[in-house]
C-alpha positions as CSV (number, residue, x, y, z in Angstrom):
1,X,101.0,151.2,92.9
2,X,103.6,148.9,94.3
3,X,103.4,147.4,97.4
4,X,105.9,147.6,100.5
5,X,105.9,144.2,102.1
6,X,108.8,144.8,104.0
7,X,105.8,146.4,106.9
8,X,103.8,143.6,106.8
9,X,104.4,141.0,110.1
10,X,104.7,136.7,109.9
11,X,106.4,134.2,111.0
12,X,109.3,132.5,109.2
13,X,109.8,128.6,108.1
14,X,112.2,128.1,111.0
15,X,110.4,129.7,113.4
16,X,107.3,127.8,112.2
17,X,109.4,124.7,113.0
18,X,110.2,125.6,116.1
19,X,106.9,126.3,117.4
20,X,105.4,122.8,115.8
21,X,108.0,120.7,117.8
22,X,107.3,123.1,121.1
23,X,103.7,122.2,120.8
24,X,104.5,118.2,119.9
25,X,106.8,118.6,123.2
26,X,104.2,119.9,125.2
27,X,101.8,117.3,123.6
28,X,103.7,114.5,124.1
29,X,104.6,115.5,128.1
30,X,100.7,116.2,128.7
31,X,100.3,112.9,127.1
32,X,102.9,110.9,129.3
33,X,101.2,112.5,132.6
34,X,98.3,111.4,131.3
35,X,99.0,108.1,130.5
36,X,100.9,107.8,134.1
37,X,97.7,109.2,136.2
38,X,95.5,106.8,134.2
39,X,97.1,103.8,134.6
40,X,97.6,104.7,138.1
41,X,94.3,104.9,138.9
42,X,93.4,101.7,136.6
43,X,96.0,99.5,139.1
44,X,94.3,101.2,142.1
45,X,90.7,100.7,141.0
46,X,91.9,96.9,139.9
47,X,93.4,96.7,143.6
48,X,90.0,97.6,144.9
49,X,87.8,95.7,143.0
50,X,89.8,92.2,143.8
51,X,89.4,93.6,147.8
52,X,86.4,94.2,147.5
53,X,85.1,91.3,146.0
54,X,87.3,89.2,148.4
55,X,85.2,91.0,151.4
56,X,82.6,90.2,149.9
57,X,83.0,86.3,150.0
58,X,84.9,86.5,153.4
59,X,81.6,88.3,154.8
60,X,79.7,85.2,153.4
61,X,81.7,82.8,154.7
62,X,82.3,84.2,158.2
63,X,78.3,84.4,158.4
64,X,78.4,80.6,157.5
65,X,81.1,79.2,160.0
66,X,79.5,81.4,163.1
67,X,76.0,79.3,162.5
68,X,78.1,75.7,162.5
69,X,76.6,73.5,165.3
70,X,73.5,75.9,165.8
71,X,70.5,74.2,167.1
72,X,66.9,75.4,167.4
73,X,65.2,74.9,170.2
74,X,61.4,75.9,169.0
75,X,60.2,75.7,173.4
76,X,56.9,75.3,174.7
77,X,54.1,76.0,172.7
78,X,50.7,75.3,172.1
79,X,50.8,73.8,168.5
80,X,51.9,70.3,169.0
81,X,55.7,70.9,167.5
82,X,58.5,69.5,169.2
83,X,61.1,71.7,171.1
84,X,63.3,70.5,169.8
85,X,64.5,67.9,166.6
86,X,65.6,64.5,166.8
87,X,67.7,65.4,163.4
88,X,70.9,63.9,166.0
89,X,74.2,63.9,165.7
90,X,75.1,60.7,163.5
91,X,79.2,60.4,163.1
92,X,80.2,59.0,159.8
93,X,81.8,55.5,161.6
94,X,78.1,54.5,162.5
95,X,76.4,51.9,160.9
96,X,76.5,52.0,156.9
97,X,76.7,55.9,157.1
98,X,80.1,56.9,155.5
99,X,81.6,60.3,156.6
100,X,79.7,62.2,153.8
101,X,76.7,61.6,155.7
102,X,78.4,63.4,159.0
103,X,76.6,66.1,160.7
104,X,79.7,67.2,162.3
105,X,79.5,71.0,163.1
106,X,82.4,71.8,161.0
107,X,85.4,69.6,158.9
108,X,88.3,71.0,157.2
109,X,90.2,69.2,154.5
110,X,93.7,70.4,154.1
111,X,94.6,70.9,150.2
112,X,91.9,69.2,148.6
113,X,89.9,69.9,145.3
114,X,86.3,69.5,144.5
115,X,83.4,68.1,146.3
116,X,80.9,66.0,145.3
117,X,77.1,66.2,147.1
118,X,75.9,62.6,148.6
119,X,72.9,63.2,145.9
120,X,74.5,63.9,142.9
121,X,75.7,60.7,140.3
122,X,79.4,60.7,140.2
123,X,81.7,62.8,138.0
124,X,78.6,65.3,137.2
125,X,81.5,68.3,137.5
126,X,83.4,66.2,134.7
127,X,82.2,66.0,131.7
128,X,85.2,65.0,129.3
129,X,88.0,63.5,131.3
130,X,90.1,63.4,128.8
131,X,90.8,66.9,128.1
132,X,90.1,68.5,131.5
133,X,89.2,67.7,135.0
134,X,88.3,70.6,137.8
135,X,89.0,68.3,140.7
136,X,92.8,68.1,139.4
137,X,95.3,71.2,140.2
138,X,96.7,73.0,137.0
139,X,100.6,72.0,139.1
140,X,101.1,69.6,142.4
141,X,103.3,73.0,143.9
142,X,99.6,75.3,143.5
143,X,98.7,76.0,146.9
144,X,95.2,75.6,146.3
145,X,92.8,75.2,148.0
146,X,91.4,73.9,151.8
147,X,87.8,72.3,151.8
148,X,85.1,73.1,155.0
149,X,82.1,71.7,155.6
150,X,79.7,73.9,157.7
151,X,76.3,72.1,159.5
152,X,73.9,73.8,161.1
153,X,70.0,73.9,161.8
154,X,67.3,75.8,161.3
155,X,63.3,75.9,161.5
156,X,60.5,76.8,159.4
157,X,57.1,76.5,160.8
158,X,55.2,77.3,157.8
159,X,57.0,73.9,156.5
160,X,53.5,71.2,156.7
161,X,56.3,68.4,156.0
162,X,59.2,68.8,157.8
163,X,59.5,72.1,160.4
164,X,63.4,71.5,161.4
165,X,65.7,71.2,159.1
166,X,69.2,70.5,158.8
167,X,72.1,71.8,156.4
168,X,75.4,71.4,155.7
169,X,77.1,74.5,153.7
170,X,80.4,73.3,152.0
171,X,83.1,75.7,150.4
172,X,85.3,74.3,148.5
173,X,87.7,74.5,144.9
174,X,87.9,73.5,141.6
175,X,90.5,74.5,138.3
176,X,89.1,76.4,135.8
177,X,90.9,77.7,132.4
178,X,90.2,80.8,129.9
179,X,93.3,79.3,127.5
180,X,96.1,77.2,127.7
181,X,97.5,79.9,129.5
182,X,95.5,81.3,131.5
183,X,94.6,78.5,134.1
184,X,93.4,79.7,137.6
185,X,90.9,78.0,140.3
186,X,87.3,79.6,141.3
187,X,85.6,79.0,144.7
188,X,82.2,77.2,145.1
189,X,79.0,76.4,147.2
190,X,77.1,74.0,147.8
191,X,74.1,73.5,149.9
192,X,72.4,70.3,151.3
193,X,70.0,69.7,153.7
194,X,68.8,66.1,156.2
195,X,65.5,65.4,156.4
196,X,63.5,64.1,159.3
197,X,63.5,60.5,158.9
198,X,60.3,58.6,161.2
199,X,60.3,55.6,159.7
200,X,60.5,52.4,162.9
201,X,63.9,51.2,161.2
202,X,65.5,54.6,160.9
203,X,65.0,55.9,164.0
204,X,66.7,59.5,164.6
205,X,69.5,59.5,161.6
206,X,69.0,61.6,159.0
207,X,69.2,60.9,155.2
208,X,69.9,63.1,152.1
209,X,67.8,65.0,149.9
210,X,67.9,66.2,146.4
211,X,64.4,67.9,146.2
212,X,65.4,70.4,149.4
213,X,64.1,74.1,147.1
214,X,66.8,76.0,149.5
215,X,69.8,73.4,148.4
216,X,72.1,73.9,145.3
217,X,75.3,72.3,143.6
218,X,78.4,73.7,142.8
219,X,77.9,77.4,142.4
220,X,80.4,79.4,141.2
221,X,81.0,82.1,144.5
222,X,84.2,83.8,143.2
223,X,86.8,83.4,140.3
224,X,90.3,83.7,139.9
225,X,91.4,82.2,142.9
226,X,95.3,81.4,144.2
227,X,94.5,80.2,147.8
228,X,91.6,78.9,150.7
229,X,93.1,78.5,153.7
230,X,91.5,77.7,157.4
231,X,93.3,76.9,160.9
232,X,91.0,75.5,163.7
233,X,92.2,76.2,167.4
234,X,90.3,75.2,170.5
235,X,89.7,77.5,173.7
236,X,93.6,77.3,174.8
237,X,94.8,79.1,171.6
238,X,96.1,75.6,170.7
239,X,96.5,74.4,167.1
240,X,94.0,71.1,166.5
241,X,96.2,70.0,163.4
242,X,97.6,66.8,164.5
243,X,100.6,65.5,162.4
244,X,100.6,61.8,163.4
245,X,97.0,61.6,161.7
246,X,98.0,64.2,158.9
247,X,94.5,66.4,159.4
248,X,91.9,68.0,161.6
249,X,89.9,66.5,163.4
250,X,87.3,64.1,161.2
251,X,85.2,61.5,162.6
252,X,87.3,58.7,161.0
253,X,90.2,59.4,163.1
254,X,91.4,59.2,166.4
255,X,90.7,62.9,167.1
256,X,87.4,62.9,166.0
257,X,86.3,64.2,169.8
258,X,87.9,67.4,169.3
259,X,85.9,68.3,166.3
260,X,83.7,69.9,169.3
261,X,86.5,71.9,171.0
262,X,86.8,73.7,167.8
263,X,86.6,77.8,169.2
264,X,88.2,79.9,166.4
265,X,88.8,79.5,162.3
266,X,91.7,81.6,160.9
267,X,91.6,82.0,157.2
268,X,93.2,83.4,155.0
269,X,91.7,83.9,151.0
270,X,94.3,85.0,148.1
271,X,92.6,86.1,145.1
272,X,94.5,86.9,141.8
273,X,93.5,89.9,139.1
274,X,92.1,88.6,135.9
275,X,94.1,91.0,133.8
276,X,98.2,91.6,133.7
277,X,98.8,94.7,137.0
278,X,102.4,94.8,136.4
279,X,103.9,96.2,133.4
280,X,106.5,93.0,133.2
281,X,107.9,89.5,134.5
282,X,110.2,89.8,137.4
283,X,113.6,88.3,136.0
284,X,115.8,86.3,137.6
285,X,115.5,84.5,141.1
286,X,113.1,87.4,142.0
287,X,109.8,86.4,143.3
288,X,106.5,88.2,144.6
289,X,105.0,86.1,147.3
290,X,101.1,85.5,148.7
291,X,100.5,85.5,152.4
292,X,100.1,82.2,154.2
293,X,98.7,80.5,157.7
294,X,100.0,76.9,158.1
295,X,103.6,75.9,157.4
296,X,102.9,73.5,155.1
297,X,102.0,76.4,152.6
298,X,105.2,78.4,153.5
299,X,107.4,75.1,152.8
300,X,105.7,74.8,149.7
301,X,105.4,78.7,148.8
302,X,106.8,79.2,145.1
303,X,106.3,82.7,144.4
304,X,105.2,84.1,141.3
305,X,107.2,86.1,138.9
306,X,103.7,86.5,136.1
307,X,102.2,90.7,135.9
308,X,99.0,88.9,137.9
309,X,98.0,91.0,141.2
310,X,97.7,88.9,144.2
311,X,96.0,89.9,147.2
312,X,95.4,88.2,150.3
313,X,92.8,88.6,152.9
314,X,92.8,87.3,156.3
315,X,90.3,87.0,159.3
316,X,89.3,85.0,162.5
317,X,85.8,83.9,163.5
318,X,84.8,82.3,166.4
319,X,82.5,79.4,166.4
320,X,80.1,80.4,169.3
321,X,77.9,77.6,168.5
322,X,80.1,74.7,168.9
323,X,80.4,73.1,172.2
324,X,77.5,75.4,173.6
């Protein structure tokens, strides 16, 4: 018995065509959405990380600069400790003391890379100087990076050997490199401390220790970074930056008085993504462009035209222990 397949339902070749490219259109659309929503959210979560970060360092810092100058008074008391500590202020012009040795409240160096402690041997953050040093900029036009030096006291009485102590927090840059191309700076610490020196020739000044347990060298706070920037401004609002000296205030210079009319840090931190954000170059003349404080960085400002994020993050702290 024959049979009729002209009843039985399908699909032809064309029409089987048809719907294959439908679905590959439909594919390919889903796909593109996808691909937009995802990298969407990749450049946001990127955004927030490098914020985040930043805010994290800021917070640090900003806890730092509000305890420059502090000095702990311990009061009366029925244990025999001093009130007070005879760790003085000693200015770096005095005696054989060079300005390393300063316990100014708080020093800025304008554009300067690297730091060496008083109690570390030379060139310890340079190990072959022939194929890389961190204390040189990648270009002479990078805008990186301002130097501070942050001194304040503190007291432990548990301490048998030494209750009041001294330190001096300094934040400062050096280069660092993943390639050839791929050069960039990082932010570091570093943490020293005076100790109470009672022998009849040294009277009240103060000399550097390596053995302090809170102290460290050169630690790494935060990578990938374009820019640290700090302003000082007294009580008036008034700029301290004087341009006949070319710098802050520093106890080598004639302004070294106004180191203690300091009232208010402005700065400003610029950190760069350590993957490509943008999908390409800009061409031509065109430029992106970090935020800046002083007008020397402004004059200088080259732009970027690279697929890096940069993000800038500025505050103002007031130094309520300075001039107390």
């Amino acid at each position: 018995m024959k049979k009729n397949l002209k009843n039985i339902a399908g699909v032809t070749l064309v029409e089987l065509m048809v719907g294959v490219a439908v679905t590959a259109l439909m594919m390919g659309a889903m796909f593109a959405s996808y691909s937009v929503v995802n990298n969407s959210y990749r450049q946001v979560s990127d955004k927030a990380q490098i914020s985040r970060s930043g805010r994290d360092i800021i917070g640090m810092m900003v806890k730092d600069i509000r305890m420059a100058g502090y000095r702990y008074y311990h009061g009366e008391n029925s244990e025999g400790i001093s009130y007070a500590s005879d760790l003085t202020h000693i200015s770096g012009l005095e005696d054989e003391f060079d300005m390393i040795d300063s316990h100014d409240p708080l020093l800025v160096f304008r554009d300067i890379l690297g730091y060496e402690a008083a109690d570390q041997p030379p060139n310890d953050l340079d190990p072959d100087t022939d194929t890389f040093d961190p204390r040189m900029k990648h270009n002479n036009s990078d805008l990186c990076c301002d130097r501070i030096h942050i001194v304040y006291e503190d007291f432990d009485k548990t301490d048998p050997t030494q209750k009041f102590k001294k330190f001096r927090v300094s934040y400062f840059a050096l280069a660092m490199e993943d390639s050839a191309n791929d050069k960039y700076y990082g932010v570091y610490k570093t943490k020293e401390s005076w100790i109470q020196d009672t022998t009849p020739d040294s009277g009240d000044k103060g000399n550097w220790v390596s053995n302090c347990s809170e102290c460290y060298t050169n630690e790494l706070v935060r990578s990938h970074v374009v820019d640290m920037e700090f302003l000082l401004f007294d009580e008036h609002g008034h700029h301290l930056w004087d341009d006949f000296v070319g710098s802050y205030p520093l106890p080598i210079n004639s302004t070294r008085d106004k180191i203690y009319e300091i009232r208010q840090v402005d700065m400003a931190l610029t950190f760069r993504s350590n993957k490509d954000f943008y999908k390409s170059e800009l061409a031509g003349t065109k430029r992106r462009y970090v935020k800046t404080l002083g007008n020397d960085r402004n004059k200088t400002n080259p732009g970027y035209k690279d697929k890096y994020l940069r993000e800038s993050i500025v505050v103002s702290v007031h130094t309520r222990n300075i001039g107390g």
